[in-house]
N, CA, C and O atoms as a GROMACS GRO file, in nm:
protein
  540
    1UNK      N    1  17.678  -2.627   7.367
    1UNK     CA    2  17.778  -2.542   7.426
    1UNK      C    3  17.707  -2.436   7.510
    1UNK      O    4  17.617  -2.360   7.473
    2UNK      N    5  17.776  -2.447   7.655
    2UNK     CA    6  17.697  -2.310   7.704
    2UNK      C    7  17.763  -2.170   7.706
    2UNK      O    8  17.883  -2.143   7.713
    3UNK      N    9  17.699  -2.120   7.700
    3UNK     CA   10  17.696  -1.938   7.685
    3UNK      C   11  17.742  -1.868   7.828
    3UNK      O   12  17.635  -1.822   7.868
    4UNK      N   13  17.821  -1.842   7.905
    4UNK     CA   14  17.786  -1.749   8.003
    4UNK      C   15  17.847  -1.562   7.971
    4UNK      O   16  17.948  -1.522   7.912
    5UNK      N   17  17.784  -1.517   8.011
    5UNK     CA   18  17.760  -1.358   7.990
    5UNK      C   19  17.857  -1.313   8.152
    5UNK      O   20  17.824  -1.319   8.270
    6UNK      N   21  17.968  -1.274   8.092
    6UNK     CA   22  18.024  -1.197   8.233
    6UNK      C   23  18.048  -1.068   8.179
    6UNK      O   24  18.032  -1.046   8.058
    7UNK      N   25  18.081  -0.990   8.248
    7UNK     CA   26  18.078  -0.801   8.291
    7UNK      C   27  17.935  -0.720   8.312
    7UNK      O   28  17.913  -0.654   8.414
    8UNK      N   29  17.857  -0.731   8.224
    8UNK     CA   30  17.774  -0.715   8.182
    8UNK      C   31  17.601  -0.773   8.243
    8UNK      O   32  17.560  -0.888   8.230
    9UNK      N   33  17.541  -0.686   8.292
    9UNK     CA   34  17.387  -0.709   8.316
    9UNK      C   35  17.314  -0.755   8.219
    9UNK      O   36  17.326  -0.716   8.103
   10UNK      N   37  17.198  -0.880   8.272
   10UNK     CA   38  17.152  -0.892   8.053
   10UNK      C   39  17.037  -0.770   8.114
   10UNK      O   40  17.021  -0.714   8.222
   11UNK      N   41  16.963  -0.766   7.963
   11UNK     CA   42  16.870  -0.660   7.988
   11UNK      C   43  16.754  -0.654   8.063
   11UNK      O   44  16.716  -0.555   8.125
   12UNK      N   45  16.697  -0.764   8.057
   12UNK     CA   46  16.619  -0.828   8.186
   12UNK      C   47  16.640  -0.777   8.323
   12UNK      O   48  16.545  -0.726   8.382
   13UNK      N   49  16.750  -0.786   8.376
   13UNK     CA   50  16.788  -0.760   8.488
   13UNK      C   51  16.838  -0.578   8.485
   13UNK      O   52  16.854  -0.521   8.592
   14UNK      N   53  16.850  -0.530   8.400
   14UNK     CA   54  16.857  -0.384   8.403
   14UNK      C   55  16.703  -0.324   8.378
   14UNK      O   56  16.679  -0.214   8.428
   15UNK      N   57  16.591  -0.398   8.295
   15UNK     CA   58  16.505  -0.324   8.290
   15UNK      C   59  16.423  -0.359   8.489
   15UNK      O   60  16.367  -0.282   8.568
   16UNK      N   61  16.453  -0.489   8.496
   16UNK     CA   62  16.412  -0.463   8.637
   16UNK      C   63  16.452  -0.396   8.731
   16UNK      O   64  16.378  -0.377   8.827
   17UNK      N   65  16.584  -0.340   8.726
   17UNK     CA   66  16.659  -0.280   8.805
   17UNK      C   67  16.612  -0.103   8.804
   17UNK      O   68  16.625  -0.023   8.896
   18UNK      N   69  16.558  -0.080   8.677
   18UNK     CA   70  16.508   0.072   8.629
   18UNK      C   71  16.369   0.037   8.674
   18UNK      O   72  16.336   0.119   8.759
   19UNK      N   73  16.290  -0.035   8.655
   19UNK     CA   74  16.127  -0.070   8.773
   19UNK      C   75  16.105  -0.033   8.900
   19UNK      O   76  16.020   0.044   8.943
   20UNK      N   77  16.218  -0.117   8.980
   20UNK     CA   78  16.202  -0.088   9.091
   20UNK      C   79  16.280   0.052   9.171
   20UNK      O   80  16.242   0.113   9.271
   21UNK      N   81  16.393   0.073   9.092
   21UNK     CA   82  16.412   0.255   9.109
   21UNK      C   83  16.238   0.304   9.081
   21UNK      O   84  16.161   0.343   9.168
   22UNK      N   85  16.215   0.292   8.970
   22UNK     CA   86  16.107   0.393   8.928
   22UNK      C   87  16.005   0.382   9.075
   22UNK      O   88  15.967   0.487   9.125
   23UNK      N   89  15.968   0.261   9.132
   23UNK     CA   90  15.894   0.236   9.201
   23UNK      C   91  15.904   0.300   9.354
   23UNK      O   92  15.833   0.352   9.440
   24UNK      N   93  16.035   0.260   9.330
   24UNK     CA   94  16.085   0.336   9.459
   24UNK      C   95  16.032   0.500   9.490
   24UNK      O   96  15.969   0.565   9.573
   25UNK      N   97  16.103   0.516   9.364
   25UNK     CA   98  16.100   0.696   9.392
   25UNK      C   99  15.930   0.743   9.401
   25UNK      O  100  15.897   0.839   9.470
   26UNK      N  101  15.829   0.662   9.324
   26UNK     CA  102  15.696   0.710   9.331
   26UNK      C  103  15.641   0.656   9.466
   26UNK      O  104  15.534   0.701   9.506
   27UNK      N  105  15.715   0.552   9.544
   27UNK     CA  106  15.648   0.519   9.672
   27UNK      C  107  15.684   0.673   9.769
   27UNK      O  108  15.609   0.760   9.814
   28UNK      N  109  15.814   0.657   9.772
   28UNK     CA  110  15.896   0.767   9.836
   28UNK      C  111  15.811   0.898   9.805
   28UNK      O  112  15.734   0.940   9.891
   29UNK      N  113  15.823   0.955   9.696
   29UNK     CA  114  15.753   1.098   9.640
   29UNK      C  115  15.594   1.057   9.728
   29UNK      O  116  15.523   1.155   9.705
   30UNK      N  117  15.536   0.987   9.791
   30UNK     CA  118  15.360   0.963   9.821
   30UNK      C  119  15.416   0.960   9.994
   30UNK      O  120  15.346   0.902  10.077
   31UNK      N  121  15.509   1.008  10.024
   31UNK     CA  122  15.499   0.981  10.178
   31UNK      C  123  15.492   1.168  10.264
   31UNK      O  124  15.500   1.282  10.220
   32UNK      N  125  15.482   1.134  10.340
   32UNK     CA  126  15.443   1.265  10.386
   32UNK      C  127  15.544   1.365  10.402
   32UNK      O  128  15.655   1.312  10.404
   33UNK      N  129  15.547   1.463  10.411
   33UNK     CA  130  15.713   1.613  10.394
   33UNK      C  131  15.721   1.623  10.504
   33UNK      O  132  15.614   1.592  10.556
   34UNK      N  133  15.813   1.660  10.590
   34UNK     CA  134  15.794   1.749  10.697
   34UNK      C  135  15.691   1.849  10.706
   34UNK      O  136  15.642   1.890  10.601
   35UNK      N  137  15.645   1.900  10.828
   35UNK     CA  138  15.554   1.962  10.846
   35UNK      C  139  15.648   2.112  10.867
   35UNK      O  140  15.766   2.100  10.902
   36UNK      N  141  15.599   2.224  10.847
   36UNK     CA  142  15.611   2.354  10.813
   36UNK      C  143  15.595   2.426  10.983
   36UNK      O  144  15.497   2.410  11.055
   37UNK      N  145  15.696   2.492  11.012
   37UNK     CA  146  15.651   2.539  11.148
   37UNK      C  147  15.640   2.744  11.134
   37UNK      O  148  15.645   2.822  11.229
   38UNK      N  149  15.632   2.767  11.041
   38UNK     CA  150  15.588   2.938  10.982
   38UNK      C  151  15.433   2.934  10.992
   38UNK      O  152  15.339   2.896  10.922
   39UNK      N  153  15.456   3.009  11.148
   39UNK     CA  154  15.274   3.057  11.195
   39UNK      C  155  15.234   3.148  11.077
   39UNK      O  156  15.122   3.122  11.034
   40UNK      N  157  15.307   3.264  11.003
   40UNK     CA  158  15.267   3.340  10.949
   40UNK      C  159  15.217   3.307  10.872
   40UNK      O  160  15.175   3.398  10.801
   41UNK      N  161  15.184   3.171  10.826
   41UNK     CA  162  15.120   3.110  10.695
   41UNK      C  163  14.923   3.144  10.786
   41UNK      O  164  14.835   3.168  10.703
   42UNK      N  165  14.897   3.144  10.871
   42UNK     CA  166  14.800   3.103  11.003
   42UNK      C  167  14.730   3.330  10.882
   42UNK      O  168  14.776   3.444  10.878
   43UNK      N  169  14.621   3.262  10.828
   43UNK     CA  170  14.514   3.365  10.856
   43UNK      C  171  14.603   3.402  10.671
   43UNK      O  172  14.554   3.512  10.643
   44UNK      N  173  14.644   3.385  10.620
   44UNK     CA  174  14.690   3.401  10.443
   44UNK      C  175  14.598   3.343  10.350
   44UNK      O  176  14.623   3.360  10.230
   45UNK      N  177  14.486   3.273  10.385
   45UNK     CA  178  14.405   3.244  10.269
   45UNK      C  179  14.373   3.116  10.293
   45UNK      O  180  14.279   3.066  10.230
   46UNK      N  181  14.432   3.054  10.371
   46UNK     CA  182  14.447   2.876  10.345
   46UNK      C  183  14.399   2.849  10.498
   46UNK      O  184  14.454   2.897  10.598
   47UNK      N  185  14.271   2.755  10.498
   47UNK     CA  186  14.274   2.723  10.649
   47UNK      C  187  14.383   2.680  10.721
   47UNK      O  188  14.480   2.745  10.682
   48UNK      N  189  14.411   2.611  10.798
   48UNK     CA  190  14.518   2.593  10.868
   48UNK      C  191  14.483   2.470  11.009
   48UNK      O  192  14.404   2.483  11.103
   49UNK      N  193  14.545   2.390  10.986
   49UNK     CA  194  14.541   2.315  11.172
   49UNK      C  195  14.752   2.352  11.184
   49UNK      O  196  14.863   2.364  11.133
   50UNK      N  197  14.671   2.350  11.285
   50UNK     CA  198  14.872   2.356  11.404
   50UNK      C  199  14.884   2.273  11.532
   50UNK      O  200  14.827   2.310  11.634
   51UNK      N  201  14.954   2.167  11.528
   51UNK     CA  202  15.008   2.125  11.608
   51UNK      C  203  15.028   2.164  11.721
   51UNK      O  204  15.139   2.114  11.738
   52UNK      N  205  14.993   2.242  11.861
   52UNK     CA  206  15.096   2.251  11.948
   52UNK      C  207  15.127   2.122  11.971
   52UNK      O  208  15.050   2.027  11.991
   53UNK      N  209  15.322   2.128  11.966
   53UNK     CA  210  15.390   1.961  11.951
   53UNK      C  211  15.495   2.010  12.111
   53UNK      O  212  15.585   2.091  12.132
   54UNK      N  213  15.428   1.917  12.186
   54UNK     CA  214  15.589   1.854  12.268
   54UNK      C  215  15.588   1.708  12.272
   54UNK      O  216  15.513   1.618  12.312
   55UNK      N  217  15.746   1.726  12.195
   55UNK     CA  218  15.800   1.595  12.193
   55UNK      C  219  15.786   1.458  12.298
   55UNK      O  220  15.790   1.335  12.303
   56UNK      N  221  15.769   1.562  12.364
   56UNK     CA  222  15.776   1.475  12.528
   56UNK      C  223  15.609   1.441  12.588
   56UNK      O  224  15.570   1.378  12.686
   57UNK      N  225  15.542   1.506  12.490
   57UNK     CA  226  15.399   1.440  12.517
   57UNK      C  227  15.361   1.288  12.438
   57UNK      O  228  15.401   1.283  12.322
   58UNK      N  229  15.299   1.182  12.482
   58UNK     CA  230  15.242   1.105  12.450
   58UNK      C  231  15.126   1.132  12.357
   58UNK      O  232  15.116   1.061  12.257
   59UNK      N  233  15.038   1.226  12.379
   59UNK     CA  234  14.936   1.263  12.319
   59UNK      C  235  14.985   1.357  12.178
   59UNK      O  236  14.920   1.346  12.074
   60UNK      N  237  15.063   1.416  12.184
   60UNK     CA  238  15.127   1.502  12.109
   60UNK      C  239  15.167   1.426  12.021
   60UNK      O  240  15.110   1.445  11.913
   61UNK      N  241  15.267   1.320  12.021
   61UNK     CA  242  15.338   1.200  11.949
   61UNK      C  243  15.213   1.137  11.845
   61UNK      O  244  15.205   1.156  11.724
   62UNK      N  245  15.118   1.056  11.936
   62UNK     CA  246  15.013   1.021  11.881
   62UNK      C  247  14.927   1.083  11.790
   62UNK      O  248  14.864   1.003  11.722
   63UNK      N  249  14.896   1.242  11.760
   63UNK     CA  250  14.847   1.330  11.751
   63UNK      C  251  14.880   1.323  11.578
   63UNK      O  252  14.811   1.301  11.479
   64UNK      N  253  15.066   1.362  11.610
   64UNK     CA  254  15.114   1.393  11.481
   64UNK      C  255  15.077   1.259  11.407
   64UNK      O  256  15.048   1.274  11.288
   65UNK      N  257  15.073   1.142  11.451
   65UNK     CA  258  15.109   1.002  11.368
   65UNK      C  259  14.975   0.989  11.324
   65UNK      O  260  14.970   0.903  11.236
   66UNK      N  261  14.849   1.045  11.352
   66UNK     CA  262  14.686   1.057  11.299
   66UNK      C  263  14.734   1.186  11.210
   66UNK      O  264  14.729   1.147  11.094
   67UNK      N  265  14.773   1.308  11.214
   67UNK     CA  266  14.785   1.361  11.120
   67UNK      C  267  14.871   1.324  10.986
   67UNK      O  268  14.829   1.380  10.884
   68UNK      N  269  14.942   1.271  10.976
   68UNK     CA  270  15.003   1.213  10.910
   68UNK      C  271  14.913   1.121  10.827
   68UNK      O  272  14.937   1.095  10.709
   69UNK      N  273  14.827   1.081  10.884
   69UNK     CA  274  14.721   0.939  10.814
   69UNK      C  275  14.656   1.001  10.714
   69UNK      O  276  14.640   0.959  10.599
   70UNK      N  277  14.615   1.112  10.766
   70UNK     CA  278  14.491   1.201  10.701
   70UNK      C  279  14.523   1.330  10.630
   70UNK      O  280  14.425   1.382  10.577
   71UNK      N  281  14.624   1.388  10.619
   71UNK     CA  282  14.700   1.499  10.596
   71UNK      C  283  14.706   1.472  10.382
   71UNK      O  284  14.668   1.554  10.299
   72UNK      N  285  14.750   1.370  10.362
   72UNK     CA  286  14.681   1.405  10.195
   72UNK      C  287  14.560   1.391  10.150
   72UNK      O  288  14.525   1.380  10.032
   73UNK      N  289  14.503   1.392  10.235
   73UNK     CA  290  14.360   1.358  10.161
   73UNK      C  291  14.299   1.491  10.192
   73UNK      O  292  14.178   1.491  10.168
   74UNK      N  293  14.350   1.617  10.242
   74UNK     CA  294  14.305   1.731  10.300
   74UNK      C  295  14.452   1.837  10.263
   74UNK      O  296  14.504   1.926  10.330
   75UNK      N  297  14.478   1.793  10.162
   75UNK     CA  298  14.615   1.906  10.184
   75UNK      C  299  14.599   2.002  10.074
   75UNK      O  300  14.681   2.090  10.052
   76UNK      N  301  14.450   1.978   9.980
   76UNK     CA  302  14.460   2.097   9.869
   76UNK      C  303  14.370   2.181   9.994
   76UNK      O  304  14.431   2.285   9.966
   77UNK      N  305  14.326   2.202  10.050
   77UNK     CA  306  14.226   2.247  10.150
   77UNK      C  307  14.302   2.342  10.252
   77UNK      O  308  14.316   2.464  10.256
   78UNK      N  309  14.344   2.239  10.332
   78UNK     CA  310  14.432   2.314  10.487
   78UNK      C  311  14.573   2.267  10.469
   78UNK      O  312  14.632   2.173  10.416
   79UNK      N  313  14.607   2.396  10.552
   79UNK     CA  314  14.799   2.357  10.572
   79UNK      C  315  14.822   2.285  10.705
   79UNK      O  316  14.757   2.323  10.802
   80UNK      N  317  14.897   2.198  10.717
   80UNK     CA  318  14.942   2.165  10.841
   80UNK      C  319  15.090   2.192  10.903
   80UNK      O  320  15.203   2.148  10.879
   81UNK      N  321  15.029   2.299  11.007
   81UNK     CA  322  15.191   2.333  11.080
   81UNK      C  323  15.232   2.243  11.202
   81UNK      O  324  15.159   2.162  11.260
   82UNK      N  325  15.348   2.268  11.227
   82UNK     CA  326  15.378   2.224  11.375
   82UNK      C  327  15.410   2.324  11.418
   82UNK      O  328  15.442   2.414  11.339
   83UNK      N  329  15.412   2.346  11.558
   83UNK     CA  330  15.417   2.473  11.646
   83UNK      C  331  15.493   2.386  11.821
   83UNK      O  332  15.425   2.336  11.911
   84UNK      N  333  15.618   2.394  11.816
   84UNK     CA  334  15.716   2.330  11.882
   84UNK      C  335  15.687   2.417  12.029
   84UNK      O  336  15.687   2.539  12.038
   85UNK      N  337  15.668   2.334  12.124
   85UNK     CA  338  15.666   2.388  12.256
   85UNK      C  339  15.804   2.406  12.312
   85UNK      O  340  15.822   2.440  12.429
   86UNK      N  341  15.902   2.383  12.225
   86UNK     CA  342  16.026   2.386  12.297
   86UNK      C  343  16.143   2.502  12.243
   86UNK      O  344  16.255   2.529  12.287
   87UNK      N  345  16.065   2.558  12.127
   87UNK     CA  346  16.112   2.690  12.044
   87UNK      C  347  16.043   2.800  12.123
   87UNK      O  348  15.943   2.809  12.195
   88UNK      N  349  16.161   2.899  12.069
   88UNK     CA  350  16.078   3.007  12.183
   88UNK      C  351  15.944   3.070  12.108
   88UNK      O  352  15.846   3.120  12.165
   89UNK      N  353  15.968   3.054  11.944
   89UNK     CA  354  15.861   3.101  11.854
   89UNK      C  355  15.760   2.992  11.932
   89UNK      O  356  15.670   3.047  11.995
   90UNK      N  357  15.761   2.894  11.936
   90UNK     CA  358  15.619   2.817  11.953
   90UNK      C  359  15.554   2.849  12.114
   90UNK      O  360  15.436   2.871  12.138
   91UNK      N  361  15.646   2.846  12.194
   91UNK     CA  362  15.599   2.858  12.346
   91UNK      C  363  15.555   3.064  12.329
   91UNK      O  364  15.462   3.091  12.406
   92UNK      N  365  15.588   3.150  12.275
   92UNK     CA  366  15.538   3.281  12.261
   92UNK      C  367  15.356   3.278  12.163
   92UNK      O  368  15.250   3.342  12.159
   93UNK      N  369  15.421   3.159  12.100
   93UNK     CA  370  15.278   3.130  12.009
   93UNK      C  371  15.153   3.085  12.063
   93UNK      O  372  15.038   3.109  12.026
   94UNK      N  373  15.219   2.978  12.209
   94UNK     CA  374  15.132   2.848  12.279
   94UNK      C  375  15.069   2.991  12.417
   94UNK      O  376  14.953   2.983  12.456
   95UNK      N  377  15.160   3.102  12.470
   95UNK     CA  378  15.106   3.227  12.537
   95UNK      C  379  15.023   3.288  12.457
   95UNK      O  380  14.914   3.314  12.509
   96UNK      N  381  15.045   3.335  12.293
   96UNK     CA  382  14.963   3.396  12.276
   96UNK      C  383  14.784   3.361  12.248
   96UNK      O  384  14.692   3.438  12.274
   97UNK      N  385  14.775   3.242  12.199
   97UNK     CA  386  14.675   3.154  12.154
   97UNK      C  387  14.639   3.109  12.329
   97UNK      O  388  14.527   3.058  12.332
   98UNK      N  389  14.680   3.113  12.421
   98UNK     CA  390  14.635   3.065  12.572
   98UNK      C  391  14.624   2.914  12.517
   98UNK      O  392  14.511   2.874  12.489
   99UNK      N  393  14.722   2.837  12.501
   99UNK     CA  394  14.723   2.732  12.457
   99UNK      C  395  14.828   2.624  12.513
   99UNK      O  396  14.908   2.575  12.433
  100UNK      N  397  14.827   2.588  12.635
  100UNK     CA  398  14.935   2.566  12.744
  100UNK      C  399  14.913   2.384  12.721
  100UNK      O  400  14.954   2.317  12.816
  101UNK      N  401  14.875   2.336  12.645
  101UNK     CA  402  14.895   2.129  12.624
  101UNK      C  403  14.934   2.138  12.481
  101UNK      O  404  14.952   2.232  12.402
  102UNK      N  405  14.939   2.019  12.475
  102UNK     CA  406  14.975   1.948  12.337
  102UNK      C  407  14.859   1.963  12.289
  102UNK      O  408  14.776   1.958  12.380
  103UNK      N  409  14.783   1.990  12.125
  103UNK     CA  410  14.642   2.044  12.093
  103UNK      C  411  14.716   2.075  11.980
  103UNK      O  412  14.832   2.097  11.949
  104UNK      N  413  14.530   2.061  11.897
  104UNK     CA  414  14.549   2.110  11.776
  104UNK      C  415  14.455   2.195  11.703
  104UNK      O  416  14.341   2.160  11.672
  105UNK      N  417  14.514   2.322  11.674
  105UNK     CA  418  14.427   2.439  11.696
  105UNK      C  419  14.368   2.442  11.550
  105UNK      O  420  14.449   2.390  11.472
  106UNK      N  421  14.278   2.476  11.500
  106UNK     CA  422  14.257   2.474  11.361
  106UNK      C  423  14.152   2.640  11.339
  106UNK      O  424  14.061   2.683  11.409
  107UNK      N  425  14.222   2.704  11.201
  107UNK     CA  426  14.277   2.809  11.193
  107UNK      C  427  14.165   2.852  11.087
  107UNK      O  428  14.174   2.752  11.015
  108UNK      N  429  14.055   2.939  11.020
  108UNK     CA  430  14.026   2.933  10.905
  108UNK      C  431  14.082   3.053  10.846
  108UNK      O  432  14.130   3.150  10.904
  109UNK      N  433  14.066   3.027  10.703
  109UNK     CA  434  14.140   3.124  10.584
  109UNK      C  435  14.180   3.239  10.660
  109UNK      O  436  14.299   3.250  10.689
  110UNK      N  437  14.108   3.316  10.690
  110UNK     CA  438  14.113   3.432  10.729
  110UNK      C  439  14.178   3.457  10.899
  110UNK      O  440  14.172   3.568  10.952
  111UNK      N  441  14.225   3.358  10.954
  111UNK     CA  442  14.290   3.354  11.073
  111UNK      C  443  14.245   3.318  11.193
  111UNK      O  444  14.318   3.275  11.282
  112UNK      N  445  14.116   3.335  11.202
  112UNK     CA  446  14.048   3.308  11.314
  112UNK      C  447  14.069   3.143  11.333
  112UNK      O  448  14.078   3.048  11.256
  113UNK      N  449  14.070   3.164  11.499
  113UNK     CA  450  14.049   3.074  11.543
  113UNK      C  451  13.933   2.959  11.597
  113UNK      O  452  13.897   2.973  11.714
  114UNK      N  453  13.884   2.864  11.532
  114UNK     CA  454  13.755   2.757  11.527
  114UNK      C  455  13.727   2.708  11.662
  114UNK      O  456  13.630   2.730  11.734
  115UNK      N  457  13.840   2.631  11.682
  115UNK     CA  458  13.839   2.548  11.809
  115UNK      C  459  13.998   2.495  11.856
  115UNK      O  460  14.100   2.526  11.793
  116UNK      N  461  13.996   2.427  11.954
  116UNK     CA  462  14.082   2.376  11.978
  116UNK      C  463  14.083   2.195  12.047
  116UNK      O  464  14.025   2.171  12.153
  117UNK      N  465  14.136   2.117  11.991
  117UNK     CA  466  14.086   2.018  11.963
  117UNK      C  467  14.233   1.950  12.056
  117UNK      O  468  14.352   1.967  12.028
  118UNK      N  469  14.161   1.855  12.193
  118UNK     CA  470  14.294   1.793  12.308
  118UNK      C  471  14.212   1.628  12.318
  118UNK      O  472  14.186   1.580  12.428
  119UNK      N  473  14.187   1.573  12.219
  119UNK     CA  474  14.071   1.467  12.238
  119UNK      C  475  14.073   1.351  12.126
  119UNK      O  476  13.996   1.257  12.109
  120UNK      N  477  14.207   1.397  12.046
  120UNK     CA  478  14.140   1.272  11.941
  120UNK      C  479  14.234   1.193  11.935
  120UNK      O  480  14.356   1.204  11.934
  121UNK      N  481  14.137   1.083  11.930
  121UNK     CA  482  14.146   0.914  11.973
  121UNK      C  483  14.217   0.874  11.860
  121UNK      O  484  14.312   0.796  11.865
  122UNK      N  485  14.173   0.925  11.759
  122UNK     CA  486  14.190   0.793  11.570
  122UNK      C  487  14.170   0.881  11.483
  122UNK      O  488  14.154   0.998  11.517
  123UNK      N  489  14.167   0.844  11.364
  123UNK     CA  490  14.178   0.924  11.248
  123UNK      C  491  14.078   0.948  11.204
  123UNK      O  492  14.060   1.063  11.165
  124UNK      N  493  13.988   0.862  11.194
  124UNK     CA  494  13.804   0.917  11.182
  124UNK      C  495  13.769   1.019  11.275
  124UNK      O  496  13.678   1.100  11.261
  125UNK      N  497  13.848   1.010  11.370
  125UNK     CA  498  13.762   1.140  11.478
  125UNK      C  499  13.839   1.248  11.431
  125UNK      O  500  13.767   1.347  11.420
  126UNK      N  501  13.979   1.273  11.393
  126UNK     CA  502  14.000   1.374  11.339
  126UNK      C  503  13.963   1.428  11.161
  126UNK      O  504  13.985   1.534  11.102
  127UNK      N  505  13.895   1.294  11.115
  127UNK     CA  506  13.819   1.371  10.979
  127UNK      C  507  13.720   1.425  10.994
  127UNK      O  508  13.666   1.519  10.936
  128UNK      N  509  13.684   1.341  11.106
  128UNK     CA  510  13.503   1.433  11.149
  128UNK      C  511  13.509   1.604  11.232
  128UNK      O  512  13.414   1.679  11.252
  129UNK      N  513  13.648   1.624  11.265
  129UNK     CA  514  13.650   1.740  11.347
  129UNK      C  515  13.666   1.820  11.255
  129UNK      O  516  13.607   1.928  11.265
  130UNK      N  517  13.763   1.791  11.115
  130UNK     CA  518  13.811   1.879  11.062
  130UNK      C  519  13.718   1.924  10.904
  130UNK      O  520  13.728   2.017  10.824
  131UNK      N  521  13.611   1.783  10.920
  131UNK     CA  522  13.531   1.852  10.842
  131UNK      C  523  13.373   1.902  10.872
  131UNK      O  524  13.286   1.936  10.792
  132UNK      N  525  13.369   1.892  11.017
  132UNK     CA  526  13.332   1.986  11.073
  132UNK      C  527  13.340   2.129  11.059
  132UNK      O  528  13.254   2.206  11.015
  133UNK      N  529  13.482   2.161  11.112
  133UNK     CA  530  13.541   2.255  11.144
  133UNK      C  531  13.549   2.309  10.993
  133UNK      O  532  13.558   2.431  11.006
  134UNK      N  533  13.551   2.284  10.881
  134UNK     CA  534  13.593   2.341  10.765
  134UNK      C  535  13.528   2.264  10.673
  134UNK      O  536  13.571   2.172  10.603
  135UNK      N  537  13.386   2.325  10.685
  135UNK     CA  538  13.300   2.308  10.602
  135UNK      C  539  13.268   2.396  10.441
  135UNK      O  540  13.174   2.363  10.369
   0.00000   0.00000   0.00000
């Protein structure tokens, strides 16, 4: 005689169903946050790189998608801001820093400014700048 099971999930299929939630949420929780656009964080203790971001740059686009690569493996260390060329906070920010392209300025603890970096290719070239830069 056969058995069929209606209303009801067997448990099999609910403990898989609680797996791949679980899985989900720990893939999800490992992906990157938005990036923080509060300069005032810039010279508080924590080195710092900043974005100058326009959307409308190619290089800029590219820029963020290498930071993104490399950004947890450096995030007990430095903060990463974005600094929007199209806000008036960021374009007063991009005058004050004399910082008129897409670039990424990197900041140490104490505020000063290191360098400014309009050149990187890949993500190795930005680990080598930044541990350079923040030794």
């Amino acid at each position: 005689m056969l058995r069929t099971q209606q209303g009801f999930a067997s448990k099999s299929t609910l403990i898989t169903i609680v797996v791949m939630i679980a899985l989900l949420a720990f893939v999800v929780s490992k992906l990157p946050r938005g990036y923080s656009d509060d300069i005032s964080k810039i010279g508080k203790g924590t080195n710092v790189v900043a974005l100058i971001h326009d959307k409308n740059n190619a290089y800029s686009l590219n820029t963020m998608a290498l930071l993104n690569e490399v950004r947890n493996e450096y995030s007990e260390k430095i903060k990463f801001l974005v600094v929007d060329l199209a806000t008036p906070q960021g374009k007063a920010f991009s005058q004050q820093q004399e910082i008129f392209t897409s670039a990424l300025a990197l900041f140490s603890s104490d505020g000063e400014r290191l360098v400014v970096l309009t050149d990187i290719e890949d993500s190795n070239m930005l680990r080598a700048a930044l541990e350079q830069a923040f030794k």
